[in-house]
PAGU-944423 format. One record per residue (C-alpha): residue in three letters; x negated, y negated, z negated. Coordinates in steps of 0.25 Angstrom, whole numbers, plus 2048, in hexadecimal, padded with zeros to 3 digits. Each point is the difference from the previous one (the first is absolute). Layout:
! residues N
+-----+-----+-----+-----+
| res |   u |   v |   w |
+-----+-----+-----+-----+
| ALA |   X |   Y |   Z |
...
+-----+-----+-----+-----+
***
This chain:
! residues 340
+-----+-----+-----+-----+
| res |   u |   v |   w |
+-----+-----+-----+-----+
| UNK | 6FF | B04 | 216 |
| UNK | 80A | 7F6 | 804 |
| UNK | 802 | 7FE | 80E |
| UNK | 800 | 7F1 | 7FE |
| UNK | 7F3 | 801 | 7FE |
| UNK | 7FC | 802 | 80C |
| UNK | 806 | 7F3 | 806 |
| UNK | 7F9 | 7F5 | 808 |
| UNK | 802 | 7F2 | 806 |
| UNK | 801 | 802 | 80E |
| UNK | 804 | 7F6 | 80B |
| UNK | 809 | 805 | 80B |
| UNK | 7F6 | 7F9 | 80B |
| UNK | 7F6 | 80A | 7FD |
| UNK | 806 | 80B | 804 |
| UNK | 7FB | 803 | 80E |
| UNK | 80A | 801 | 80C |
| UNK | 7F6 | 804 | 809 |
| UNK | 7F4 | 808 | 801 |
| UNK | 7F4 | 7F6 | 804 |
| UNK | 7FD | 7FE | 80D |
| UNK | 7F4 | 80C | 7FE |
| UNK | 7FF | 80A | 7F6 |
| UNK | 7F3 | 7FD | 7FB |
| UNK | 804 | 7F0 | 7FF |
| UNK | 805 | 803 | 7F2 |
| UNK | 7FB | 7FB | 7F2 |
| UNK | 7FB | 809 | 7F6 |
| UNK | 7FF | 7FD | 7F3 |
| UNK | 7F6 | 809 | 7F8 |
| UNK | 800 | 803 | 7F2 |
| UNK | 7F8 | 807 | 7F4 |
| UNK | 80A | 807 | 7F9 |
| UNK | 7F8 | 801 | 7F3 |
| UNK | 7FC | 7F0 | 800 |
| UNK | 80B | 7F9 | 808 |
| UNK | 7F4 | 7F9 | 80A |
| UNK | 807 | 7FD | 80C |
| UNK | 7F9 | 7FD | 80E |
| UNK | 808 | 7FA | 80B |
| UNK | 7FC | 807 | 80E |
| UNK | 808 | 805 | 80F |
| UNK | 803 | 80D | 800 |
| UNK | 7F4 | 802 | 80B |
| UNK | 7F6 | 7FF | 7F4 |
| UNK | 806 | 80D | 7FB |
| UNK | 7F6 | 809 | 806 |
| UNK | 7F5 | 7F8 | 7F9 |
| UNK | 807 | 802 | 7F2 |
| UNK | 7FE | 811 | 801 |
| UNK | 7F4 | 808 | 7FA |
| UNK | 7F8 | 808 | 809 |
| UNK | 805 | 80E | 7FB |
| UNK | 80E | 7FD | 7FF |
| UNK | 80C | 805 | 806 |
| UNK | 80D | 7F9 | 804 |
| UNK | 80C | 809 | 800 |
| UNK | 80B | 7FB | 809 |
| UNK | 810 | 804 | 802 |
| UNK | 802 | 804 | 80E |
| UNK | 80E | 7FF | 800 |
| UNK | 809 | 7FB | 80B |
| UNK | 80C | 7F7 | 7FD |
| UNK | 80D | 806 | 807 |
| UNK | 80A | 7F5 | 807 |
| UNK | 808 | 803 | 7F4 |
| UNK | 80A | 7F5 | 7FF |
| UNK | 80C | 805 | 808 |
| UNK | 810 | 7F8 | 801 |
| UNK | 80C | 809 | 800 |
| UNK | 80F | 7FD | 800 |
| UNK | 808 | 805 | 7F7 |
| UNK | 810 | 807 | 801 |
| UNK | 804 | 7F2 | 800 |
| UNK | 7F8 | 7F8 | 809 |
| UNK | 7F7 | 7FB | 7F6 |
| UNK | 7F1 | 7FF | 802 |
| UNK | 7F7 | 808 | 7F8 |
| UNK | 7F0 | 7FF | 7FD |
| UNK | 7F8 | 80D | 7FD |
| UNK | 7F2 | 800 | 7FC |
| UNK | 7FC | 80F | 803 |
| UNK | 7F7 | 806 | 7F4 |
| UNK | 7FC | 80E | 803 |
| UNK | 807 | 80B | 807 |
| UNK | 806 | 80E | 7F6 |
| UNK | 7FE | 80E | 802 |
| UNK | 80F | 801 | 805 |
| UNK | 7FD | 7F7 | 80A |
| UNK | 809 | 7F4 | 7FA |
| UNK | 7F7 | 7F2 | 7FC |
| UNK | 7FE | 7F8 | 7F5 |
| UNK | 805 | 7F1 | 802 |
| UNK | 802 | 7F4 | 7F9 |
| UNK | 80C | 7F7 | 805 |
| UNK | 803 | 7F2 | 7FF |
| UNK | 80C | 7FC | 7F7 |
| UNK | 7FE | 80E | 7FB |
| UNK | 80B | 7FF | 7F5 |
| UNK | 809 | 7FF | 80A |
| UNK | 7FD | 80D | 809 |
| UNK | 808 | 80C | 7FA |
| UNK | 7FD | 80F | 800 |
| UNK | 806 | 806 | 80C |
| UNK | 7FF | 7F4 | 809 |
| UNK | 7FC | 801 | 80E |
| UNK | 7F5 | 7F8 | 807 |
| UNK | 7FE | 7FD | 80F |
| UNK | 7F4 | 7FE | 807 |
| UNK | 7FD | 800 | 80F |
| UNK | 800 | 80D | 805 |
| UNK | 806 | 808 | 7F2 |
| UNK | 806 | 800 | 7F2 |
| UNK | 7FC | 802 | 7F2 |
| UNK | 808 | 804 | 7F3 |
| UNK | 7FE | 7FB | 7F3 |
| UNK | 7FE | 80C | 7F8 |
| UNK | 7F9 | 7FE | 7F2 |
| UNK | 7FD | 7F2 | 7F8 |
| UNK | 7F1 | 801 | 7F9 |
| UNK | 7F8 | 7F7 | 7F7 |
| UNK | 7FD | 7F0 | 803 |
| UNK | 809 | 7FF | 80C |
| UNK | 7FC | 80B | 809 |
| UNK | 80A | 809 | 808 |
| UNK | 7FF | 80E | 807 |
| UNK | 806 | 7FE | 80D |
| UNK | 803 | 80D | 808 |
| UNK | 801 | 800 | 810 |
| UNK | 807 | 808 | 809 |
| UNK | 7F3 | 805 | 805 |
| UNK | 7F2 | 7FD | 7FF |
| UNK | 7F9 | 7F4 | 800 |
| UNK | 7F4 | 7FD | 80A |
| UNK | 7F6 | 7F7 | 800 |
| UNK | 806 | 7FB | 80E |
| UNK | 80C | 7FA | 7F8 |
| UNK | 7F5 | 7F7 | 7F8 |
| UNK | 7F9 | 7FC | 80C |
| UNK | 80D | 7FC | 807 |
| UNK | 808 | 7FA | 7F5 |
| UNK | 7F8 | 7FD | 7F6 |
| UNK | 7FA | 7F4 | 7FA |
| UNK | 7F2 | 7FC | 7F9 |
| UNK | 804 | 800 | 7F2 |
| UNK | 7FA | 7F5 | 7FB |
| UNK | 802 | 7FD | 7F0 |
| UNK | 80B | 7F8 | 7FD |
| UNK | 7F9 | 7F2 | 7FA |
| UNK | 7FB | 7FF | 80F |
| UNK | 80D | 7F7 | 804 |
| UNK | 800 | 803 | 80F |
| UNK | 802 | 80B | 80A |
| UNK | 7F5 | 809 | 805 |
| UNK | 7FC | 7FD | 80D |
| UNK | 7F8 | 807 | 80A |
| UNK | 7F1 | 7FC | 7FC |
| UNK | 804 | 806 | 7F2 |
| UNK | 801 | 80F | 805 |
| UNK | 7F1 | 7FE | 800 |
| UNK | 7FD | 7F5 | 7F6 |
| UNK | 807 | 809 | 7F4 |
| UNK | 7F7 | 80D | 804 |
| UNK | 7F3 | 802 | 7FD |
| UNK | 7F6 | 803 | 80A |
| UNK | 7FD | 80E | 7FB |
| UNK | 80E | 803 | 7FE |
| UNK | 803 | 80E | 803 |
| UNK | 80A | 80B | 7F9 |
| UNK | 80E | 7F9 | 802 |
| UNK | 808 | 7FF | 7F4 |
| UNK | 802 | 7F4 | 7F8 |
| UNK | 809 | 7F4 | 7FF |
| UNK | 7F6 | 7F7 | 7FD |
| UNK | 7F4 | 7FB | 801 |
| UNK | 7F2 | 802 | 7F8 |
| UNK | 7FE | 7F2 | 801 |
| UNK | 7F2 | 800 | 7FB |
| UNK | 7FA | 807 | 80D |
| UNK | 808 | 7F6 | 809 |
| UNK | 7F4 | 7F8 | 7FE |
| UNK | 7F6 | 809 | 808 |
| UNK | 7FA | 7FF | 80E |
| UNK | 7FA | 80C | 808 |
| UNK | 7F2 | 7F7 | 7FE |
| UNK | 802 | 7FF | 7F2 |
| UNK | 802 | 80F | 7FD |
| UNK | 7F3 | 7FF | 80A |
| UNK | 7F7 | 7F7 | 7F7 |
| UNK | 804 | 808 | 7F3 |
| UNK | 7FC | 80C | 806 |
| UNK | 7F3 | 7FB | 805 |
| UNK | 7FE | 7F9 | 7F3 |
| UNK | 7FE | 80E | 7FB |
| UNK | 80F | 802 | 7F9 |
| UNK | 808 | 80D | 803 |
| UNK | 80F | 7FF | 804 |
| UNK | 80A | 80B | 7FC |
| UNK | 80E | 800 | 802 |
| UNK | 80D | 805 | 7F8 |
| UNK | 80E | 7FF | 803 |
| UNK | 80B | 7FB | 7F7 |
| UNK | 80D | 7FC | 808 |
| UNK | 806 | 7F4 | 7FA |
| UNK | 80E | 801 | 7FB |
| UNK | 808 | 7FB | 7F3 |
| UNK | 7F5 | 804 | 7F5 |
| UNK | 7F8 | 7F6 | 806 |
| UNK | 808 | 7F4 | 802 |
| UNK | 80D | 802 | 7F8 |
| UNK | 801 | 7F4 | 7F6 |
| UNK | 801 | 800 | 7F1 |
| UNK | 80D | 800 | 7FA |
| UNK | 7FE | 804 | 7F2 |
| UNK | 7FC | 7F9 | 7F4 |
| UNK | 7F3 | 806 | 7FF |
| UNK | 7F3 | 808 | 808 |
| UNK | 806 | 80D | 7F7 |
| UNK | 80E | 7FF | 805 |
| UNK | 7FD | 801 | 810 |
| UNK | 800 | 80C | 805 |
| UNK | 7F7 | 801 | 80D |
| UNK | 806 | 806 | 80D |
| UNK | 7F7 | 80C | 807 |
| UNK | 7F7 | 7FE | 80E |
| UNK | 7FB | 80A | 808 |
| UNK | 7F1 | 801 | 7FF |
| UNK | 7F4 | 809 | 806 |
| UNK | 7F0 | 7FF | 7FB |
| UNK | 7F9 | 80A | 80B |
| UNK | 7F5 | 806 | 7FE |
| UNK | 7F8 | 7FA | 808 |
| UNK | 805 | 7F3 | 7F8 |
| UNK | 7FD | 807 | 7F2 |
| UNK | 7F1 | 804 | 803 |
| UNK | 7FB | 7F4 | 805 |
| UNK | 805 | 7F6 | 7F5 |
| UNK | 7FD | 80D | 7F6 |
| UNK | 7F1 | 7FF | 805 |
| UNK | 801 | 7F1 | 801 |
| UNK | 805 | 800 | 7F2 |
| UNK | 7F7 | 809 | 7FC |
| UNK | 7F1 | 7F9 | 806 |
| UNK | 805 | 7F4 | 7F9 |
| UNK | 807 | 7FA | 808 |
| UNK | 80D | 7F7 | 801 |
| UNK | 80D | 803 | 803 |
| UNK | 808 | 7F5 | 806 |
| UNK | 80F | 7FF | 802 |
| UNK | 806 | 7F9 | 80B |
| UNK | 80D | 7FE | 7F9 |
| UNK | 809 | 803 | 7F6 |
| UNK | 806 | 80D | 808 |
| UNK | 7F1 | 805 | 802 |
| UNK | 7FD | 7FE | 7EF |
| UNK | 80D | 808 | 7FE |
| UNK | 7FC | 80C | 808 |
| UNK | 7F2 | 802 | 7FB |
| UNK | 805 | 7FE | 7F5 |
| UNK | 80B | 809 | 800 |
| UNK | 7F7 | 80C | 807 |
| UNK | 7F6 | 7FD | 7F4 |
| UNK | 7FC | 80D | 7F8 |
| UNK | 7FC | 7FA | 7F3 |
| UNK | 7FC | 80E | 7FA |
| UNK | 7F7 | 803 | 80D |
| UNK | 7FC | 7F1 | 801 |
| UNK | 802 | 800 | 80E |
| UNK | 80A | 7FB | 80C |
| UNK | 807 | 80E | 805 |
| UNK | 806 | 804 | 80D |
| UNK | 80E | 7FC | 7FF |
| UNK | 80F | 7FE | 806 |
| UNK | 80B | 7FD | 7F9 |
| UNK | 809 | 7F6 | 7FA |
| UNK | 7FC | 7F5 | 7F7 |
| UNK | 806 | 7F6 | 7F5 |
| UNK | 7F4 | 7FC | 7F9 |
| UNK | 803 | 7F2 | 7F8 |
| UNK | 7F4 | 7F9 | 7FD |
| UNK | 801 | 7F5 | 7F6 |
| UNK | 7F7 | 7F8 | 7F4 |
| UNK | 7FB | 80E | 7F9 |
| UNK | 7FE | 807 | 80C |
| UNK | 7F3 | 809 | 801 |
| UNK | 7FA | 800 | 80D |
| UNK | 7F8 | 80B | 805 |
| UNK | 7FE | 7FF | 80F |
| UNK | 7FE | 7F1 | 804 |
| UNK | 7F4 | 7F7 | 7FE |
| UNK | 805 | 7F3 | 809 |
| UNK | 80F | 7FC | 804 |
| UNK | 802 | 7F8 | 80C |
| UNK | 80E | 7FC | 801 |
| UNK | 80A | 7F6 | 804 |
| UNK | 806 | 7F5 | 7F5 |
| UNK | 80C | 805 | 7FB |
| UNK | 80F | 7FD | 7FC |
| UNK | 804 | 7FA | 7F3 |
| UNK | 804 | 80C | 7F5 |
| UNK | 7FC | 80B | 809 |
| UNK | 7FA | 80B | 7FF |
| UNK | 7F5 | 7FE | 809 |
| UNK | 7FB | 7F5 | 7F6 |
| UNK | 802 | 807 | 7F4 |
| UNK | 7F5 | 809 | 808 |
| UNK | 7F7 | 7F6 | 803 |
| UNK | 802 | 7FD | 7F0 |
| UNK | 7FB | 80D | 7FD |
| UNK | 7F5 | 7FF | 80A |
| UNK | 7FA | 7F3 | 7F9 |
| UNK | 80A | 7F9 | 7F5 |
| UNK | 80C | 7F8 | 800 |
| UNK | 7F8 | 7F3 | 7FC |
| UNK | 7F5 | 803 | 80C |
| UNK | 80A | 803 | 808 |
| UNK | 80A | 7F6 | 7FE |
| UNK | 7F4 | 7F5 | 7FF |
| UNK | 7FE | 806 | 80D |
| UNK | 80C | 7FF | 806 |
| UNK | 801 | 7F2 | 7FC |
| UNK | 7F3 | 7FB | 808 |
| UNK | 807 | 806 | 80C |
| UNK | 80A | 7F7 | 7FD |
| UNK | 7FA | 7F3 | 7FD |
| UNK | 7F5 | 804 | 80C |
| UNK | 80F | 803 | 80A |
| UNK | 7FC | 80E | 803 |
| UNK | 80A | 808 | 808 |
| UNK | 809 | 80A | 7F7 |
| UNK | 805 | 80E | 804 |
| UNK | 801 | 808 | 80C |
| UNK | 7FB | 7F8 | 80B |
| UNK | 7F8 | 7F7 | 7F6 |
| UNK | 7F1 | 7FF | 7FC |
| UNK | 7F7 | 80B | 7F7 |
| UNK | 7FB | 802 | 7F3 |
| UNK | 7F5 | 809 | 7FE |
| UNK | 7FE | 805 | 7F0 |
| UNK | 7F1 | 804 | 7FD |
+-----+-----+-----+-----+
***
């Protein structure tokens, strides 16, 4: 499949800047994936939209201050966006103007130094310190690492605005935006509505939001993310699952683990940690997931190519073109879509 088919009209004022001034103040635009049906709501109806029975599965990671500036040998000023740490202790980075950094090279932060050792797949770097990093150096010199069509710089209210309010196992450099949209009384309400909440863990790195490059869906290869499913996670969406009941994803980071830890032959979620680089497009069998609630997403991405698979292109694009027309709210900090 072409990745040009996967493009939309999208107007540069949509993308949000901010997070509204609440997080339950957003939109959310619900739709059935097998009709195309689409119901303008706020995200606070969301509660009302779930069957007694069911259970929403949440990612409980926690963004890292991930964004950190170095100097070069020369002076220059150097952005790292850290990705996930290796064995050896070195990192995984991307740099900006990254055909310029050179193997070798040396990179200066506040309080120690890294060396460019090894050069990997769709920009990313290994960079090796002179000795241990600790989350200290984050919290000291790091910044939120807000995505790049967010054309500003984090400020202080962001530290908590781009974390959820279940966040808990640090490790991502980004956010699973879907869940930014929850309140502590809104998880509340869906449980006293009588829906279980499980949660699993998927740090988000560079399989997640690493743009498309290739002519086509076959050609991208998908990076790896570190993902759990405990058991405590797997017996209650297995029994859920089981009784009958639905099994909704709060984002695409959450649809790719269950997916992921799914046993096709055992027909059941497994206890599982590992590393993932599931790439669900159109053709895609899904297993695990019933609902998908999940941010609008980028042009030619693979997050829509998901959401493709989830419904069809031509729901999903007539979808997204509503939003437009009705000036919802795109990306990170934007409004919600919830595919039923």
């Amino acid at each position: 499949m072409k990745v040009t088919d996967f493009s939309f009209e999208l107007p540069d004022e949509l993308i949000a800047q901010h997070p509204s001034d609440r997080r339950s103040d957003d939109r959310l635009l619900v739709i059935d994936r097998k009709t195309g049906a689409l119901q303008d709501k706020m995200f606070k109806d969301f509660p009302s939209l779930l069957e007694r029975g069911s259970v929403l599965v949440l990612n409980n990671t926690k963004v890292r201050k991930a964004r950190v500036f170095a100097t070069n040998e020369n002076g220059g000023k150097v952005e790292c966006l850290f990705l996930n740490p290796n064995a050896d202790g070195s990192w995984d980075v991307i740099t900006n103007r990254s055909k310029r950094r050179k193997i070798g090279e040396r990179l200066y932060f506040e309080g120690t130094s890294g060396v460019l050792t090894s050069f990997k797949d769709e920009g990313v770097k290994t960079l090796k310190f002179d000795s241990p990093l600790t989350e200290d150096f984050f919290e000291k010199v790091g910044h939120v690492p807000l995505p790049p069509y967010i054309k500003r710089e984090d400020e202080f209210s962001d530290e908590s605005r781009y974390q959820t309010v279940y966040s808990k196992i640090l490790g991502s450099a980004a956010s699973p935006t879907s869940g930014l949209h929850f309140t502590n009384e809104i998880l509340s309400e869906i449980q006293g509505n009588g829906v279980e909440i499980a949660y699993v863990t998927l740090h988000v790195g560079m399989g997640t939001f690493s743009p498309l490059h290739t002519e086509t869906l076959e050609e991208h290869k998908m990076h790896t993310e570190h993902f759990e499913v405990t058991r405590e996670a797997a017996d209650t969406i297995n029994r859920v699952k089981s009784s009958g009941g639905r099994i909704i994803a709060s984002g695409t980071t959450v649809m790719r683990t269950l997916e992921s830890a799914w046993d096709v032959e055992r027909d059941r979620l497994m206890s599982k940690t590992g590393e993932t680089n599931i790439f669900i497009y159109p053709g895609f069998k899904f297993h695990a997931v019933d609902r998908l609630l999940t941010n609008f997403h980028t042009p030619e991405s693979t997050l829509f190519a998901l959401v493709c698979a989830f419904s069809s292109m031509d729901i999903a694009k007539s979808a997204y073109k509503h939003a437009v027309d009705e000036r919802y709210r795109f990306f990170s900090y934007g409004d919600a879509t919830f595919w039923m």
